[in-house]
C-alpha positions as CSV (number, residue, x, y, z in Angstrom):
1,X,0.0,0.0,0.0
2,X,1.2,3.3,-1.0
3,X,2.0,6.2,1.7
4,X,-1.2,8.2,0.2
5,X,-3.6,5.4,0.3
6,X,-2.1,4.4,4.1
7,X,-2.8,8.2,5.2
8,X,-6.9,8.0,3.5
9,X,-7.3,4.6,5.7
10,X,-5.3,5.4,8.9
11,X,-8.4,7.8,11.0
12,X,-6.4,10.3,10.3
13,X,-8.6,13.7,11.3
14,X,-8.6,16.1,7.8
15,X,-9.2,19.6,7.9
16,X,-11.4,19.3,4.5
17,X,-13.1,16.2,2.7
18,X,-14.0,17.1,-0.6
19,X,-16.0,14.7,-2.7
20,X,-15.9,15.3,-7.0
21,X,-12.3,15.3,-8.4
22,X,-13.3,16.9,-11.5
23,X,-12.8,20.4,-12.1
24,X,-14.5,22.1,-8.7
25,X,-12.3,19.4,-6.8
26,X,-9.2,19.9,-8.5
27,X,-9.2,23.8,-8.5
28,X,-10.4,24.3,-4.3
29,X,-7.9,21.0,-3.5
30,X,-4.9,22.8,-5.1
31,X,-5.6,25.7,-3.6
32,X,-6.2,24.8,-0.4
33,X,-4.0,22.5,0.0
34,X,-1.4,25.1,-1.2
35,X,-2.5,27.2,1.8
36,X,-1.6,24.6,4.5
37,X,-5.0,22.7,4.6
38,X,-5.5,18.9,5.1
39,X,-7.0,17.8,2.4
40,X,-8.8,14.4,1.6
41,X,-9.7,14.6,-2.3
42,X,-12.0,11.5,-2.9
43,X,-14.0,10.4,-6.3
44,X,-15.4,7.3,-7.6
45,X,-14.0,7.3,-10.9
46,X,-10.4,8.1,-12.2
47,X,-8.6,10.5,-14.2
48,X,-8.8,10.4,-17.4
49,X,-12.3,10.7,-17.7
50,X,-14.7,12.2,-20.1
51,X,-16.4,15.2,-19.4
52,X,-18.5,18.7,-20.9
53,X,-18.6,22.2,-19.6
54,X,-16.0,22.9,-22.0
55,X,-15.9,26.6,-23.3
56,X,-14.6,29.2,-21.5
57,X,-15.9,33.3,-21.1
58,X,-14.3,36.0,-20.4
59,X,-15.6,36.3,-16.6
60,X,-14.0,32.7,-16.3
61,X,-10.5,33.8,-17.1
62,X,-10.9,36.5,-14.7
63,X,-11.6,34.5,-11.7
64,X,-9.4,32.4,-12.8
65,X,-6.8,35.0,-12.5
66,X,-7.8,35.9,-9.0
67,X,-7.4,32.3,-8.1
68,X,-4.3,32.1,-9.1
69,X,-2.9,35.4,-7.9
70,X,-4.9,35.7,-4.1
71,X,-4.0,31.7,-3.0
72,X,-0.4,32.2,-4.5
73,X,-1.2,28.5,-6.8
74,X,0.8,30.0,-10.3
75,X,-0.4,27.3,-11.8
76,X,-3.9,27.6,-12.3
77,X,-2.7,30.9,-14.1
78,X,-2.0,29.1,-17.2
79,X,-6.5,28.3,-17.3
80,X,-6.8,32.1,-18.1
81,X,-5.9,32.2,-21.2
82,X,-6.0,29.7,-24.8
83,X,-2.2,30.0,-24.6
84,X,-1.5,29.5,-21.3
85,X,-3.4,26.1,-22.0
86,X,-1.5,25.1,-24.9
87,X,1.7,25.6,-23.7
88,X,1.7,24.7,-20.5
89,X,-1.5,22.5,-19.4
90,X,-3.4,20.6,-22.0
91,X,-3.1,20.9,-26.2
92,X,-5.9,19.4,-27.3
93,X,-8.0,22.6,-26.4
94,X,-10.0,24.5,-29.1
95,X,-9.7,28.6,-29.2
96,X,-12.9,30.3,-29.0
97,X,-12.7,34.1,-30.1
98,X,-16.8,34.3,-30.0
99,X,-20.2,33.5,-28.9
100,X,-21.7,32.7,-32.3
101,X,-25.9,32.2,-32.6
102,X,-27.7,31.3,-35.7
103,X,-31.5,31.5,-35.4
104,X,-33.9,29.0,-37.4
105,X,-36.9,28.3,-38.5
106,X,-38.4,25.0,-38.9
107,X,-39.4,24.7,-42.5
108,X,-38.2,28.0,-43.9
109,X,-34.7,28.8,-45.2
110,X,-32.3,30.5,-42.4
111,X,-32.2,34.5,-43.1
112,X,-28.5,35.3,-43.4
113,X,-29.8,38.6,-41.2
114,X,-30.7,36.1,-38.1
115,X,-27.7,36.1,-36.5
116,X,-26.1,37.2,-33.3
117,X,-22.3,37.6,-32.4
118,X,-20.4,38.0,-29.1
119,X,-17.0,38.6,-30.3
120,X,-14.3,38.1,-28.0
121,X,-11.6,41.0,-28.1
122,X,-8.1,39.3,-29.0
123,X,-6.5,42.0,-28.4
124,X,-7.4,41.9,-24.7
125,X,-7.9,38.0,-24.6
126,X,-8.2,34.5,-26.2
127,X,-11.0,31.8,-24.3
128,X,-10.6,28.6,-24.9
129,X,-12.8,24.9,-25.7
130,X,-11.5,22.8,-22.7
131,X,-10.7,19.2,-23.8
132,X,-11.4,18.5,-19.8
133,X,-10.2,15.1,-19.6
134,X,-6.8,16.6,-20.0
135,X,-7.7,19.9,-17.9
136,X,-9.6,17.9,-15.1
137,X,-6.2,16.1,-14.8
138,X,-4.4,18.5,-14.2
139,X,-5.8,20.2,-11.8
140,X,-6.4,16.5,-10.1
141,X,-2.5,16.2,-9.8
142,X,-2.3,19.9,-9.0
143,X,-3.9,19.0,-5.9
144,X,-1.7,16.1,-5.3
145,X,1.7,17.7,-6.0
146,X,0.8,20.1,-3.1
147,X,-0.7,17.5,-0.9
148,X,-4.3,16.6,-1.0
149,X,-4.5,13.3,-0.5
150,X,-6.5,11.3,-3.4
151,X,-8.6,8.5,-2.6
152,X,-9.7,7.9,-5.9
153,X,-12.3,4.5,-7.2
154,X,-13.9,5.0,-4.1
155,X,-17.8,5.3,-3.7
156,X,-19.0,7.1,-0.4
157,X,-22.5,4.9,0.9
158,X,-22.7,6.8,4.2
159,X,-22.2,10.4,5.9
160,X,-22.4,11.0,9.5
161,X,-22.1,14.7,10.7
162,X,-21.0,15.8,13.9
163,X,-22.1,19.3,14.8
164,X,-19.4,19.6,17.7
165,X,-16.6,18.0,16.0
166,X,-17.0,17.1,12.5
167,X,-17.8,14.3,9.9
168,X,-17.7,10.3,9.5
169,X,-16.9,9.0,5.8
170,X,-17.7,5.5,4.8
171,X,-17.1,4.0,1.7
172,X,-19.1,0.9,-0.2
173,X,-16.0,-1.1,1.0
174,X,-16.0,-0.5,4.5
175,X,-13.4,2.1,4.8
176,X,-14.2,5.3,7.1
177,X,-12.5,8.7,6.8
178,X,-12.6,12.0,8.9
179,X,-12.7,15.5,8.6
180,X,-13.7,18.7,9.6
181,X,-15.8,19.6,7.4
182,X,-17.3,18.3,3.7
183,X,-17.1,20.1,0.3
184,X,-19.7,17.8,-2.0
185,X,-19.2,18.7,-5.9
186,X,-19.8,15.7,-6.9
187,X,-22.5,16.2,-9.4
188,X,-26.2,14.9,-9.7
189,X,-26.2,12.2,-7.5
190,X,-24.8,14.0,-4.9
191,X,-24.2,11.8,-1.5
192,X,-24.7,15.4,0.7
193,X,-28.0,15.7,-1.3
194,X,-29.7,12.4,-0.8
195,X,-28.2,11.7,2.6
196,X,-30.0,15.3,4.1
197,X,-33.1,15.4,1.4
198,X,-31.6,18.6,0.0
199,X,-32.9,18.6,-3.2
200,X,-35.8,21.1,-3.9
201,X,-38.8,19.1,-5.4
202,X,-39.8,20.2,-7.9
203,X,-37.4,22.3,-8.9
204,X,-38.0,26.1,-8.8
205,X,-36.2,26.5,-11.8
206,X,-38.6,27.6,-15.0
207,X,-36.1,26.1,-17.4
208,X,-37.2,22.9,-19.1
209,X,-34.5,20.8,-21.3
210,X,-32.8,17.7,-21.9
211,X,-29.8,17.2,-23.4
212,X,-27.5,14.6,-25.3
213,X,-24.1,15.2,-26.2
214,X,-20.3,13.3,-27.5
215,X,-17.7,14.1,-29.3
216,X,-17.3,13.6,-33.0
217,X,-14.8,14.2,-36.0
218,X,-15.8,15.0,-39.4
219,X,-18.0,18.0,-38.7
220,X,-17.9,20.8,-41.5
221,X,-17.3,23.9,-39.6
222,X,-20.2,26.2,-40.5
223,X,-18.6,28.6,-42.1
224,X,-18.1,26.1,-44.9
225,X,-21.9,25.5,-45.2
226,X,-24.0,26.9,-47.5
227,X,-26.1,29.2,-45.1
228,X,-22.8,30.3,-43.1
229,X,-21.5,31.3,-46.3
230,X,-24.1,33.8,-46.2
231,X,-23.4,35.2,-43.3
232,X,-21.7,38.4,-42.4
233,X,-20.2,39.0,-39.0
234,X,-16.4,40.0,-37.5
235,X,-15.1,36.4,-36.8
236,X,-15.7,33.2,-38.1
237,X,-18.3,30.8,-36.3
238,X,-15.6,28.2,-36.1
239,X,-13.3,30.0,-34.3
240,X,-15.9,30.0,-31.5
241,X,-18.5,28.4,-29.7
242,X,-21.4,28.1,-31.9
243,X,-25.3,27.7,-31.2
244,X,-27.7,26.9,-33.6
245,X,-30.7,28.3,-31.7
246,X,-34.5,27.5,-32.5
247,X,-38.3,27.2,-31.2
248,X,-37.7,24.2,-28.4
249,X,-34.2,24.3,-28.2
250,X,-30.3,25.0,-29.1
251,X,-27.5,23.0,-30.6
252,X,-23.9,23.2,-29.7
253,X,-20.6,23.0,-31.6
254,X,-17.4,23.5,-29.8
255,X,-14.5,22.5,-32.3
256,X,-11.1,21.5,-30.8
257,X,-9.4,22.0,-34.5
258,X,-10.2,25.7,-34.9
259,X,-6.5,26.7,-34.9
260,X,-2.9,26.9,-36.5
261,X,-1.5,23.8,-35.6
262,X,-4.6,21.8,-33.6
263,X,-3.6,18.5,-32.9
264,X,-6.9,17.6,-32.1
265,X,-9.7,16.6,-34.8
266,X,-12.3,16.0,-32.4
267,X,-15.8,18.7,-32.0
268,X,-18.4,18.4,-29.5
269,X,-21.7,18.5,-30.0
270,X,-25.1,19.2,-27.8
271,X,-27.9,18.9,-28.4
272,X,-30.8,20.5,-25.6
273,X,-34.4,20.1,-26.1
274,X,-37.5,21.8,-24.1
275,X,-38.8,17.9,-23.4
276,X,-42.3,19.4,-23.5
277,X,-41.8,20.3,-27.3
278,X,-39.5,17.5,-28.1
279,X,-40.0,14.5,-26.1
280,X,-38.1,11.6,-26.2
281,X,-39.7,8.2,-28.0
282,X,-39.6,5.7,-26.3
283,X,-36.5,2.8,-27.6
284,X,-34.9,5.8,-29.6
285,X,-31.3,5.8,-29.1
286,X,-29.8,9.3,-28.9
287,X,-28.1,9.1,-32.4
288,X,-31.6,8.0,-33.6
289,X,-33.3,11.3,-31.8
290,X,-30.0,13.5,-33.3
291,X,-30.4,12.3,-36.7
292,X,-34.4,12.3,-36.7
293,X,-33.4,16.0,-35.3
294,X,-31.0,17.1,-38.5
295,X,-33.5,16.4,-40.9
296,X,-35.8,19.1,-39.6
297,X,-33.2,21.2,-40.3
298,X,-31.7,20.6,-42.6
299,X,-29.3,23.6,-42.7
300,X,-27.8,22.3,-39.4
301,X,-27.4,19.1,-41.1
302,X,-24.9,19.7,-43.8
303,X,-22.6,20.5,-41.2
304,X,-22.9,16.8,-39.8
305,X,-22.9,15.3,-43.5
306,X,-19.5,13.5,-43.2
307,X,-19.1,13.5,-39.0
308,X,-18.8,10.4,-37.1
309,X,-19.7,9.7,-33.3
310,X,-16.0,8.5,-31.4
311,X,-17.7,7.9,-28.2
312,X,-21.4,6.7,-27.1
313,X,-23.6,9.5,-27.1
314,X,-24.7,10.9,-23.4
315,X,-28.8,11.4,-23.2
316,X,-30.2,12.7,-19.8
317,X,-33.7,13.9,-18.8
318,X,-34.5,16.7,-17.8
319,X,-31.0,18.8,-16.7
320,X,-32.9,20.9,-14.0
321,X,-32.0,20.6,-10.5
322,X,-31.6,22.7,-7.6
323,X,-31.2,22.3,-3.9
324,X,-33.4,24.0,-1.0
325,X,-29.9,24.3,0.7
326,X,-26.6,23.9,0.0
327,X,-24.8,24.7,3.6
328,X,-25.1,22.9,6.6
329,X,-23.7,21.5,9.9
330,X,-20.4,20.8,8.4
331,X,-20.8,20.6,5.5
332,X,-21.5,22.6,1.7
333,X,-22.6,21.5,-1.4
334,X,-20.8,23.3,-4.4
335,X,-21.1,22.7,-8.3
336,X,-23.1,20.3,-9.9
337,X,-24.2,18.9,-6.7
338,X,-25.8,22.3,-5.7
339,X,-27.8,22.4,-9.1
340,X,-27.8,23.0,-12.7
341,X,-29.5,24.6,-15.3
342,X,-28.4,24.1,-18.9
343,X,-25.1,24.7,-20.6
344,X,-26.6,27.3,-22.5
345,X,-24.1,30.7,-22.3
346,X,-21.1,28.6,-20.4
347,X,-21.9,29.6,-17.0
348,X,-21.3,26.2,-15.0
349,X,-17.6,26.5,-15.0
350,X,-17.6,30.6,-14.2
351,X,-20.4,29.8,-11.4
352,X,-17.8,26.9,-10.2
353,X,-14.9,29.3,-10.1
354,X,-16.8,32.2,-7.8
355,X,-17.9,29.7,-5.5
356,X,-14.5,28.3,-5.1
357,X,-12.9,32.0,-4.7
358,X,-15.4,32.7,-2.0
359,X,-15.5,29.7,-0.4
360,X,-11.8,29.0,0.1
361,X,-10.7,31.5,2.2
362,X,-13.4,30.7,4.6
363,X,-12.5,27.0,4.6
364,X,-8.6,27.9,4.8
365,X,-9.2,30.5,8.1
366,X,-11.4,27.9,9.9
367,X,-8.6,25.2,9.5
368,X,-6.6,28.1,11.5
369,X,-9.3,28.6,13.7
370,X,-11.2,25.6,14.0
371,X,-14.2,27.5,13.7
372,X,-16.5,25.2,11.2
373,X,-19.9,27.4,12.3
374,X,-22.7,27.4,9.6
375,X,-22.9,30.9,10.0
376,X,-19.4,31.6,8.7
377,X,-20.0,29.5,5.5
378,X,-23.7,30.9,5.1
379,X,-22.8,33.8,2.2
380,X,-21.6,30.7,-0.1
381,X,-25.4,29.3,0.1
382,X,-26.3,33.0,-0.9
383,X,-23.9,33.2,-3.5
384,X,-25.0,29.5,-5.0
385,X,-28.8,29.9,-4.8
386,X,-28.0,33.6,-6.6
387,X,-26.0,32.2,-9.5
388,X,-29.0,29.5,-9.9
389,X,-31.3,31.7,-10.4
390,X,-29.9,34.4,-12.4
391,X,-28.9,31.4,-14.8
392,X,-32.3,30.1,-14.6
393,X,-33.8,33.4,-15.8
394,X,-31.8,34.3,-18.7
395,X,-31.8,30.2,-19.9
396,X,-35.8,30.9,-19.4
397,X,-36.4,33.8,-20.9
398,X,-34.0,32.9,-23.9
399,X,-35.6,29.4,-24.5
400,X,-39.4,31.4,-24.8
401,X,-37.1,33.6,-27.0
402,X,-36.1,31.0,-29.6
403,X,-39.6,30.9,-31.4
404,X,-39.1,34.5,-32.5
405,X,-36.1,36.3,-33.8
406,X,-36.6,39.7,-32.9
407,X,-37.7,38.4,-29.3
408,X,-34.8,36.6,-29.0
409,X,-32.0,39.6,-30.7
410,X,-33.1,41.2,-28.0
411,X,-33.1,39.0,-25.0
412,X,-30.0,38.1,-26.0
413,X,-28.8,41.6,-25.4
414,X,-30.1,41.2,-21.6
415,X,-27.6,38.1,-21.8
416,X,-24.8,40.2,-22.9
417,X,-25.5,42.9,-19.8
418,X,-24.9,39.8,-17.3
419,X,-21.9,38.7,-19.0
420,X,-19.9,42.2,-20.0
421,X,-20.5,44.1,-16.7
422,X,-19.8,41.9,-14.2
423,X,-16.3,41.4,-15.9
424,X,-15.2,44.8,-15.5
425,X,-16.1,44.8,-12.5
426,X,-14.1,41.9,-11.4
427,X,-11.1,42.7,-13.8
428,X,-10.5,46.3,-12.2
429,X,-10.7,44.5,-8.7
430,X,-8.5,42.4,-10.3
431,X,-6.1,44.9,-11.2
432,X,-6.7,46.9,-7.9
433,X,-5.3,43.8,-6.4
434,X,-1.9,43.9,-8.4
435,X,-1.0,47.4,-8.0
436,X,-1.1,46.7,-4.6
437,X,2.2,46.1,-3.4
438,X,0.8,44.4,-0.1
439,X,-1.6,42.1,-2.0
440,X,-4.7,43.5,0.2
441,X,-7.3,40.9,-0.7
442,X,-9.9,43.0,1.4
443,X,-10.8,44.2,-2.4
444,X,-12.0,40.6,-3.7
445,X,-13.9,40.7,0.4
446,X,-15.9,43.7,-1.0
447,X,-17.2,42.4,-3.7
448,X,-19.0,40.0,-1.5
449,X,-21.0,42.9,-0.5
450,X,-23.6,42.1,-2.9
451,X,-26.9,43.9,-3.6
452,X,-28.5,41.5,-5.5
453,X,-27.3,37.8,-4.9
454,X,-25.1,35.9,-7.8
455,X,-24.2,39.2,-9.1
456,X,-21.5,41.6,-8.1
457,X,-21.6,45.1,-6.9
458,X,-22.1,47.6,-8.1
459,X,-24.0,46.6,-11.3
460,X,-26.1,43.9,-9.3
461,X,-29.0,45.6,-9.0
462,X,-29.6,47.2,-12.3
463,X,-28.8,43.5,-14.1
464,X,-31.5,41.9,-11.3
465,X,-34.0,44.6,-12.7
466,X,-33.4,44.1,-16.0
467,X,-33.9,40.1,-15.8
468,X,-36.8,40.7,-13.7
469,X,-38.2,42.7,-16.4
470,X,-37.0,40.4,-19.2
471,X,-38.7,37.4,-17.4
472,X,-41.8,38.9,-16.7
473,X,-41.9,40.0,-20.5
474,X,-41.4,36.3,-21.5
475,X,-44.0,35.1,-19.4
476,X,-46.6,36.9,-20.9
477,X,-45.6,35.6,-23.5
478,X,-45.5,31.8,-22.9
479,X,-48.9,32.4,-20.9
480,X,-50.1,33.5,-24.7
481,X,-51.1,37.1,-23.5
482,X,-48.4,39.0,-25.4
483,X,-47.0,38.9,-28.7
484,X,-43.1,38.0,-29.1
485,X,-42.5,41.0,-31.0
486,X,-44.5,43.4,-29.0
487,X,-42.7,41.6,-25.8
488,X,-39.6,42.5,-28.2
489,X,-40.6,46.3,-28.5
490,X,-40.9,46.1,-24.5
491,X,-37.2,44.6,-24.0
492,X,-35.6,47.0,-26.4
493,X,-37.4,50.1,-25.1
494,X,-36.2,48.8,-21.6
495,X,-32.5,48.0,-23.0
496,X,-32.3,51.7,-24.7
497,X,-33.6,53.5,-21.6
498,X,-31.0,51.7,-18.6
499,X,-28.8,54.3,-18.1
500,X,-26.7,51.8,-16.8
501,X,-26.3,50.3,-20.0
502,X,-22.6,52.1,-21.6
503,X,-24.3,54.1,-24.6
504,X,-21.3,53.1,-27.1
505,X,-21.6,49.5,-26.5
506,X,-25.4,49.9,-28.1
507,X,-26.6,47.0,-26.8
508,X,-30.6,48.4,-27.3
509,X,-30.1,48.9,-30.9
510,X,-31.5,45.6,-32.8
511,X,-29.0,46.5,-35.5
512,X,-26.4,45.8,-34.0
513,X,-26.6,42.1,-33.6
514,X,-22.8,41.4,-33.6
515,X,-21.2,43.2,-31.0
516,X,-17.3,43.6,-30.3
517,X,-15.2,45.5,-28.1
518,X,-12.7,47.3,-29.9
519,X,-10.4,49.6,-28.5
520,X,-12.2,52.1,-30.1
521,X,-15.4,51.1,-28.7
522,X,-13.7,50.9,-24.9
523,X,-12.2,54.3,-25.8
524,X,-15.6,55.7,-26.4
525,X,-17.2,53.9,-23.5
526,X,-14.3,55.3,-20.8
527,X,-15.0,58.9,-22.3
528,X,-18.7,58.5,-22.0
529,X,-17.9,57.5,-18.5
530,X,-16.8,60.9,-18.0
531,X,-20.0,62.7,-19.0
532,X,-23.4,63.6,-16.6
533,X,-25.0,60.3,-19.0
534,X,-23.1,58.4,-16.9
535,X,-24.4,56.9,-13.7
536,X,-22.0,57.0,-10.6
537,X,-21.4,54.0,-9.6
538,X,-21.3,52.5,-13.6
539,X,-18.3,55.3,-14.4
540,X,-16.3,54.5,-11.8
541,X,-16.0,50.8,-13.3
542,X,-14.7,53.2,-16.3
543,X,-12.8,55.4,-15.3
544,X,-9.3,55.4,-15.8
């Protein structure tokens, strides 16, 4: 028996179990254990493994920068940035330089002006299509190399917790481990969940989808297609993430081949269906339901022409899921055992990093401590029940969306509020951070003061607002009692009057359905920032 395995098996006492060794595991075991924290990192499975969640955005790389920089772990720097990954952690990774959509219309011909873009800036940073059987890895050993202690093939049947002095592990084989407290991100089937009936049934969310998903070579990047050829916008779909959005549902494609000297040839592909509009049949296999899929649209299709399947297809019900808590006695459910909406705009892996960045310096100051109190762990239940349903409303509103393009050009604009703000705001903390020779993180501690949960101050509120007003919009709409495009007229009058909104970035203008910020555009945006139009507490994320 190996020294590791001896220490998982001896009674030894840990300062932190956490169960999940994929991505949420990896990331809060190296840095913890970087920090001087016992740490017992246990999964069932082992590494290499399959997994999705694989495109980056920009608010990503930032955390992932504060990560790196406020736990001192350098090498989780490297996840910030398409280079960084190549070079250093895994080169089978795609580039992504955009959020490409593509709306369509069962039965009609897709209208070469039915597009939307999110372009990336490269000149301020490259995202990246995680191959994450090679990133979850890494991390994995990460954790390792500075001393979690892996207890990997190893299924946890039972959990006792201890109020006064901590929890009892014990495995399907008999074997018992202890800690202080438990980090669950084990997905789904979380142990934390079932073992303390945490999961909220039904689920609050409004979202309804299924999903099935693989990897495959052989598909025609879009651009190539005859309707992409059609299409102008700044940056090729295939050097992004694409999604082929339409009444019921979304398709993804997330090539790994979209750059100067890919090794990979692999592309994944999602498919996510509202189950109410598509329902499964009964004995279909998922390829079956794919292909039965393409030739309604048959547009999509002729990107799948010559592409192949290299692994069984994934098919799940419905993807919903949320917990009526996720902190406890001991204990805090984080990731994909907390809840899940729908991959839709690439939050799961940004929502993963924030919860890690606010939950490990709670975790590392109780092992100093030893104080394991609910109360000082009862912000990251906030913070994860936030993020849930802010997801929940823009995945909602955009599915009602999808049956009508001008509904959906501009709901996707009230996307591109909770995704462009909420950057700056954490890249200039960011930045306040480094200029400071001390390394004060008391500035990442203020931007837990939060106004509206699962969004950050100072643009919290007036992105809660918006997304109350967006959902409300699309109810009326799903309830039949409003018109998509008068519920359209609604969003964009809303979208051009928020004064919070940076005028240059003219995200209430329908005609400007491809969006990216050039330095030109930032220039404009840090001078408007300077004017009366300006709100306060918006300028100041501005201002030079």
């Amino acid at each position: 028996m190996n020294t590791t395995a001896q220490q998982a098996t001896s009674g030894e006492k840990y300062d932190v179990a956490i169960l999940g060794a994929g991505m949420a595991g990896g990331l809060l075991g190296s840095v913890l254990a970087r920090n001087g924290v016992k740490v017992l990192l246990i999964d069932a499975g082992v590494h290499p493994r399959f997994a999705v969640g694989e495109s980056t955005i920009p608010y990503t790389s930032s955390m992932t920068r504060i990560l790196a920089e406020r736990y001192q772990v350098p090498e989780i720097e490297p996840l910030a940035s398409f280079k960084g990954i190549q070079e250093k952690i895994a080169p089978m990774c795609g580039r992504k330089q955009n959020f490409g959509f593509v709306h369509h219309v069962e039965g009609e011909p897709q209208n070469p002006e039915h597009i939307n873009q999110l372009v990336v800036p490269e000149w301020q940073r490259t995202e990246t299509h995680l191959f994450r059987q090679d990133v979850d890895a890494y991390l994995f050993n990460l954790a390792v190399k500075y001393g979690a202690v892996p207890k990997v093939a190893t299924k946890i049947a039972d959990i006792e917790v201890y109020p006064e002095h901590g929890v009892l592990l014990r495995s399907d084989k008999g074997e018992e481990f202890h800690a202080s407290y438990l980090v669950d991100g084990s997905g789904f089937r979380s142990p934390v969940a079932e073992k303390f009936g945490l999961r909220e049934t039904p689920t609050r969310a409004r979202s309804h989808s299924r999903s099935m998903f693989t990897h495959m070579v052989g598909v025609t990047p879009f651009d190539d297609a005859k309707a992409g050829r059609a299409h102008k916008k700044p940056s090729p779909w295939h050097h992004g993430t694409l999604h082929h959005v339409f009444d019921g549902g979304w398709l993804w494609v997330i090539p790994f081949d979209n750059h100067e000297g890919a090794l990979s040839t692999l592309c994944s592909v999602g498919l996510h269906l509202d189950e109410r509009k598509f329902p499964a049949e009964p004995g279909e296999s998922a390829q079956q339901q794919f292909d039965r899929f393409l030739e309604r649209f048959p547009e999509i299709a002729e990107q799948f022409t010559g592409a192949t399947a290299v692994r069984p297809w994934v098919s799940t019900g419905r993807l919903q899921y949320s917990s009526t808590q996720t902190v406890g006695d001991r204990y805090c459910l984080t990731a994909h055992a907390a809840g899940f909406i729908d991959a839709l705009y690439s939050r799961g892996l940004t929502n993963t990093m924030e919860v890690v960045n606010a939950l490990a310096w709670r975790l590392i100051e109780a092992s100093k401590d030893g104080d394991w109190s609910t109360e000082r762990f009862q912000y990251i239940d906030s913070l994860q029940q936030g993020l849930f349903d802010v997801h929940d409303d823009i995945v909602y509103c955009s599915f009602v969306a999808f049956r009508d393009y001008d509904l959906w050009n501009a709901v996707v604009r009230v996307w591109e509020s909770t995704s462009i703000l909420p950057t700056v705001t954490i890249d200039r903390a960011y930045r306040a951070f480094m200029a400071d020779p001390e390394r004060d993180p008391q500035v990442f501690l203020d931007l837990e003061k939060r106004d509206a949960p699962g969004l950050p101050a100072p643009v919290g509120q007036d992105i809660s607002e918006l997304l109350a007003f967006a959902r409300g919009v699309c109810q009326q709409v799903e309830a039949g009692t409003l018109e998509a495009k008068a519920a359209a007229a609604q969003l964009f009058e809303r979208l051009q009057n928020s004064a919070f909104l940076p005028a240059p970035f003219e995200l209430g203008n329908p005609d400007n359905r491809c969006f990216e910020a050039t330095p030109a555009i930032i220039q404009s945006a840090v001078e408007w920032a300077g004017t009366d139009a300006a709100p306060a507490h918006i300028a100041q994320l501005f201002g030079r």
